[in-house]
C-alpha positions as CSV (number, residue, x, y, z in Angstrom):
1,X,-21.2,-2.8,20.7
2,X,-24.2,-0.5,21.1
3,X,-23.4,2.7,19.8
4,X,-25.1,4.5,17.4
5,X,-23.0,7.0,14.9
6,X,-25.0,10.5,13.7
7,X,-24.1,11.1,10.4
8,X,-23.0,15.2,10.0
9,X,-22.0,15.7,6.4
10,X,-20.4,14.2,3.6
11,X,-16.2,14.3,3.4
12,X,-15.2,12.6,0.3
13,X,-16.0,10.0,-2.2
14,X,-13.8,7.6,-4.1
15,X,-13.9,4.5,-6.3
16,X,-16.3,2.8,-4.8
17,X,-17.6,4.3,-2.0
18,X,-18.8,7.7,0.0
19,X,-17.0,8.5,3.0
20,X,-19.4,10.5,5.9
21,X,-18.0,13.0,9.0
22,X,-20.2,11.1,12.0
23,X,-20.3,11.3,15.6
24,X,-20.1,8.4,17.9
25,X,-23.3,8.8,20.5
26,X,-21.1,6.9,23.3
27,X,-18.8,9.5,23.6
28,X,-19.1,12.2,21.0
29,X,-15.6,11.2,19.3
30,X,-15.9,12.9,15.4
31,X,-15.2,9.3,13.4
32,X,-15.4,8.6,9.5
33,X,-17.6,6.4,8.3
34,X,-16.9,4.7,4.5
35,X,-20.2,3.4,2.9
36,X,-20.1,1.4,-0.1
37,X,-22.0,3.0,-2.9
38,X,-22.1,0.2,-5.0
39,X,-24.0,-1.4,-2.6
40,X,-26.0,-3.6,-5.1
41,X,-23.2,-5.3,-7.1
42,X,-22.0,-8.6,-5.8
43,X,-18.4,-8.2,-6.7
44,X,-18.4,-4.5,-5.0
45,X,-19.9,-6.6,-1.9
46,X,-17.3,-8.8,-1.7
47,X,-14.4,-6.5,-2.4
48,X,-15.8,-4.5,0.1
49,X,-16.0,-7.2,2.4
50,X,-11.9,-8.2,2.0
51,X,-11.5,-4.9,2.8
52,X,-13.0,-5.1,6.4
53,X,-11.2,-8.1,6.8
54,X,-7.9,-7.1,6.2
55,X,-8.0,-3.9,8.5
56,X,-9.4,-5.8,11.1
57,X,-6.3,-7.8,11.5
58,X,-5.0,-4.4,13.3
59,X,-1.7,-4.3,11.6
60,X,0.2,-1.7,13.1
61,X,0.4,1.1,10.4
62,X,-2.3,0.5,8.8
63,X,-6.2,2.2,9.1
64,X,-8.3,0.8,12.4
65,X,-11.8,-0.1,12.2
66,X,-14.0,0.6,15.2
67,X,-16.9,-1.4,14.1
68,X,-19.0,-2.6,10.5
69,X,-21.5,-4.0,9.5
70,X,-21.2,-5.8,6.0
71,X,-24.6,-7.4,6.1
72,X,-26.9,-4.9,5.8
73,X,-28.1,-3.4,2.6
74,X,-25.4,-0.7,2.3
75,X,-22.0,-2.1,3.8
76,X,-20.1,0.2,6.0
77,X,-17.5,0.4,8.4
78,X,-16.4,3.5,11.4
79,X,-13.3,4.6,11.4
80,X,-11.2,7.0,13.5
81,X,-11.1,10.6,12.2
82,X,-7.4,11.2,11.2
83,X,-7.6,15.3,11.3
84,X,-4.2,15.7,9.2
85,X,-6.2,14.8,6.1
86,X,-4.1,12.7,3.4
87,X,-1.0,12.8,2.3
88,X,-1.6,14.2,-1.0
89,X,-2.4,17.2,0.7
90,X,1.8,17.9,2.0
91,X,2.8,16.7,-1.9
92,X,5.6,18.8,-3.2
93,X,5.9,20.8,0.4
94,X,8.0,18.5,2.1
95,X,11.9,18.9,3.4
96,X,14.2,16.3,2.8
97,X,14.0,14.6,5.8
98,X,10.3,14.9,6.4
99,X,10.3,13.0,3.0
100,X,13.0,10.4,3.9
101,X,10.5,9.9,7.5
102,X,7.4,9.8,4.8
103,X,9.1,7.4,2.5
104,X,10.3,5.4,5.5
105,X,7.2,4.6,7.7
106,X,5.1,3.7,4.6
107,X,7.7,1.2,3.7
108,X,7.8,-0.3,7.3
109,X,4.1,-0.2,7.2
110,X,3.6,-2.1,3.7
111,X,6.5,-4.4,5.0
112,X,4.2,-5.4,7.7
113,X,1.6,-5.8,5.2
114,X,3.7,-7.8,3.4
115,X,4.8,-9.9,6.0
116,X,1.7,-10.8,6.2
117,X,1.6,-12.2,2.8
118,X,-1.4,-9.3,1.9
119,X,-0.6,-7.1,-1.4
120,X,-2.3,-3.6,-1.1
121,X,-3.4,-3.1,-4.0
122,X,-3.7,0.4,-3.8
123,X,-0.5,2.7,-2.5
124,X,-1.1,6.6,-3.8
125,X,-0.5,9.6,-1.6
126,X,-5.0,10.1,-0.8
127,X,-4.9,6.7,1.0
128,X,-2.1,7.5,3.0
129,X,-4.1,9.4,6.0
130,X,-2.2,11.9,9.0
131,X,-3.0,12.1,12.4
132,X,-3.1,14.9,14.7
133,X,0.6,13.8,15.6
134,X,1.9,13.3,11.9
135,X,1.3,9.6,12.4
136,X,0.9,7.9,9.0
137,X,-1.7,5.1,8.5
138,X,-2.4,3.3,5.4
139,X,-6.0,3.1,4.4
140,X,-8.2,1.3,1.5
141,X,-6.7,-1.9,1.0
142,X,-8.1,-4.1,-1.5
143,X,-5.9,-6.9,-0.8
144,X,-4.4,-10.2,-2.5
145,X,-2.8,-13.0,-1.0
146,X,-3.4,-15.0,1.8
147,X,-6.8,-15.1,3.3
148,X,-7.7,-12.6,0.8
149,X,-10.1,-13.7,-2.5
150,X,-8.0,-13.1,-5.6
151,X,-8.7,-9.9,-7.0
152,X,-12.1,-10.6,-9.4
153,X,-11.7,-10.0,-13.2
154,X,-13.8,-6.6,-12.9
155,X,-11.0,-5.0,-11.1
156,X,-7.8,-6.0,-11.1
157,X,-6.8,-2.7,-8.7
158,X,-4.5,0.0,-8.6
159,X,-4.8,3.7,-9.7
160,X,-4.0,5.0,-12.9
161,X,-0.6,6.9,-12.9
162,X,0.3,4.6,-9.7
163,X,-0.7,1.1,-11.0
164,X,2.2,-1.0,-12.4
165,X,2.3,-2.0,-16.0
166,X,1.5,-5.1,-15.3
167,X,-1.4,-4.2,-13.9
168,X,-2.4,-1.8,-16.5
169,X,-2.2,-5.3,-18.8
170,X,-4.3,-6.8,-16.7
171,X,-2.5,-8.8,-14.3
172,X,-3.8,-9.3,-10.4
173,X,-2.3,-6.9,-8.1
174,X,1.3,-8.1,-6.2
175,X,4.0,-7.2,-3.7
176,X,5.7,-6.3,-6.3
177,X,3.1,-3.7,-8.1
178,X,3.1,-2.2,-4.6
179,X,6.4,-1.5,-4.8
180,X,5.8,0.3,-8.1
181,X,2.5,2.0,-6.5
182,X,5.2,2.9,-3.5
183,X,8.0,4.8,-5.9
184,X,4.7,6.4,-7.8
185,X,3.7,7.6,-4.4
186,X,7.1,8.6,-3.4
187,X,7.4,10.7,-6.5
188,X,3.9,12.7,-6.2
189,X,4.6,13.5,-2.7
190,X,8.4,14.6,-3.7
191,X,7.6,16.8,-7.0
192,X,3.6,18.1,-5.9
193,X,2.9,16.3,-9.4
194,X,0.1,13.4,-10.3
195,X,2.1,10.8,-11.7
196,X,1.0,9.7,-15.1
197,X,1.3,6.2,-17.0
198,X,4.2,5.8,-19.0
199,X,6.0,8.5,-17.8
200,X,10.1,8.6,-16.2
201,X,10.1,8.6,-12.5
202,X,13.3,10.7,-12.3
203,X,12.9,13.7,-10.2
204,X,15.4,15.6,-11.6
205,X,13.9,16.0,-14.6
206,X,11.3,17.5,-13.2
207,X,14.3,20.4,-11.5
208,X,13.1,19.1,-8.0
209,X,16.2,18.9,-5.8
210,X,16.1,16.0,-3.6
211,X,18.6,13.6,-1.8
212,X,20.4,10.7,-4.1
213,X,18.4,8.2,-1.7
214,X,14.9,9.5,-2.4
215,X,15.7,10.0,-6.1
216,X,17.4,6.2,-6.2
217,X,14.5,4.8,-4.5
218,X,11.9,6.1,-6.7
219,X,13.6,5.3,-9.7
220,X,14.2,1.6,-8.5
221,X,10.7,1.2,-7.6
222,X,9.4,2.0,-10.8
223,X,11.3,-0.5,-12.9
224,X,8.8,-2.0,-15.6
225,X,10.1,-5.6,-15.1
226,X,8.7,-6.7,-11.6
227,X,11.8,-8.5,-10.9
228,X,14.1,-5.7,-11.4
229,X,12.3,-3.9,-8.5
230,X,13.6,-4.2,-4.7
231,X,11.6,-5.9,-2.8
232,X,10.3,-3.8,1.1
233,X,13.2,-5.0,2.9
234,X,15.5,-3.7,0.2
235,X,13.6,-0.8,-0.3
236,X,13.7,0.2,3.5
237,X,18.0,-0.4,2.8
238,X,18.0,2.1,0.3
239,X,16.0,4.4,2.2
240,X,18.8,3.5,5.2
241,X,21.5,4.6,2.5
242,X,22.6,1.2,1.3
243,X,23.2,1.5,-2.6
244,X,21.6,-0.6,-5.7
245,X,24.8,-2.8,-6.2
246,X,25.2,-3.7,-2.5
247,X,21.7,-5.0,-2.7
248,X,22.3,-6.9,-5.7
249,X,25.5,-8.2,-4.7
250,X,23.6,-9.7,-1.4
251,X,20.3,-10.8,-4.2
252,X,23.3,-12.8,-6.2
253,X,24.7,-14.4,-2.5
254,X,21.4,-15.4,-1.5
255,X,20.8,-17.0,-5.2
256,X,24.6,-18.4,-4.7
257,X,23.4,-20.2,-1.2
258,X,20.2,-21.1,-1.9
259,X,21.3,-22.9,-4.8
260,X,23.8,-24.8,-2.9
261,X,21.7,-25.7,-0.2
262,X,19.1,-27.1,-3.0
263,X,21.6,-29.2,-4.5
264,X,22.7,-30.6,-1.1
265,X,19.0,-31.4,-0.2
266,X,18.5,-33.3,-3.7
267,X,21.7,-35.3,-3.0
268,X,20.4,-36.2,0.6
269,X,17.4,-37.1,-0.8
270,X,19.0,-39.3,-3.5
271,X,21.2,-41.2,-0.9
272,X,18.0,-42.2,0.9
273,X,16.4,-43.5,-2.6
274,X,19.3,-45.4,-2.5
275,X,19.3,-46.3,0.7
């Protein structure tokens, strides 16, 4: 594609890269465009690089990319101008069932993800970006799974105050730590406030006011034992009104049937020893 983008001003920077305001010379459309600052390091390359490749899978709800370039001497990608800013910007403003659509079209959106068999790596309220129309997309992935490189030693991912504990101990990045980075998200978008490590995810401690499905969704998000945690599916059921113990009571069914069918498999497979 020939088109050339004019670079107009700076916008933002984050961990590892400066994000530019640029216009398209095709056809004048405002776009973003994300270099990578750390152009020089071999690790930030390749991060960088699983970046690209995970957004250019098109997976609804997440960020497009209109076109990159990874081999020249500073990496970048163009990306579409999402003039509602980032979430973090509506944190602590939002009515109950602007938060319940929030929390719900993230989850569907990181259910795709997962789906995919991608971890995020990543999920806080500024990489959460709003269009015009009060679409969501999901930006900044740094991704682990398949057809992603495991997450290199120098980084295992995550934010502080929205990483996992696991991941603050140094364990790669999961579906499950995004669940953890999801509840963290919910709950700075719910009470206006940063979330900080350690801390209890209960929004009614801090006197915010919010519907028993919000408030149980954060809190079981945030569980320090990555198994305790829902995983999407069961998060978007809460978020649908289902309670914790019907969820477990379908977790134990599942264990009950898959267990069954396992020992049935191992006695057909014995009959054919046999046999």
């Amino acid at each position: 594609m020939n088109v050339r983008v004019r670079c107009l001003g700076p916008l933002r920077s984050g961990g590892n890269a400066d994000l530019q305001i640029g216009q398209r010379s095709d056809n004048g459309e405002r776009v973003v465009v994300k270099f990578l600052r750390e152009f020089q390091s071999p690790h930030a390359r390749r991060a960088f690089a699983r970046e690209i490749r995970i957004l250019t899978r098109n997976l609804p709800g997440m960020m497009r990319i209109l076109f990159f370039n990874i081999d020249g001497e500073r990496p970048y990608y163009v990306m579409p101008l999402e003039n509602g800013g980032c979430l973090s910007q509506y944190a602590g403003r939002l009515s109950d069932a602007q938060l319940l659509a929030v929390a719900t079209n993230v989850a569907q959106s990181l259910a795709t993800l997962h789906a995919n068999h991608v971890a995020h790596g990543d999920i806080k309220p500024d990489n959460i970006l709003v269009s015009r129309d009060g679409k969501l997309r999901i930006a900044d992935p740094l991704g682990n799974g398949i057809g992603c490189t495991v997450i290199f030693s120098q980084n295992h991912g995550g934010t502080p105050g929205y990483w996992a504990p696991e991941i603050l101990r140094g364990k790669p990045i999961s579906q499950a730590s995004d669940i953890y980075s999801y509840g963290a998200m919910l709950y700075h978008v719910v009470t206006g406030q940063k979330p900080l490590d350690g801390q209890r995810y209960d929004v009614s401690l801090q006197h915010v006011n919010r519907t028993p499905t919000i408030r149980e969704t954060i809190i079981r998000c945030c569980q320090n034992d990555p198994t305790a945690r829902p995983n999407i599916q069961e998060v978007l059921r809460l978020l649908k009104g289902d309670s914790w113990s019907q969820i477990e009571k379908a977790r134990q069914e599942m264990q009950q049937f898959t267990g069954v069918l396992a020992t049935g498999l191992l006695g057909l497979l014995g009959l054919a020893l046999v046999g």
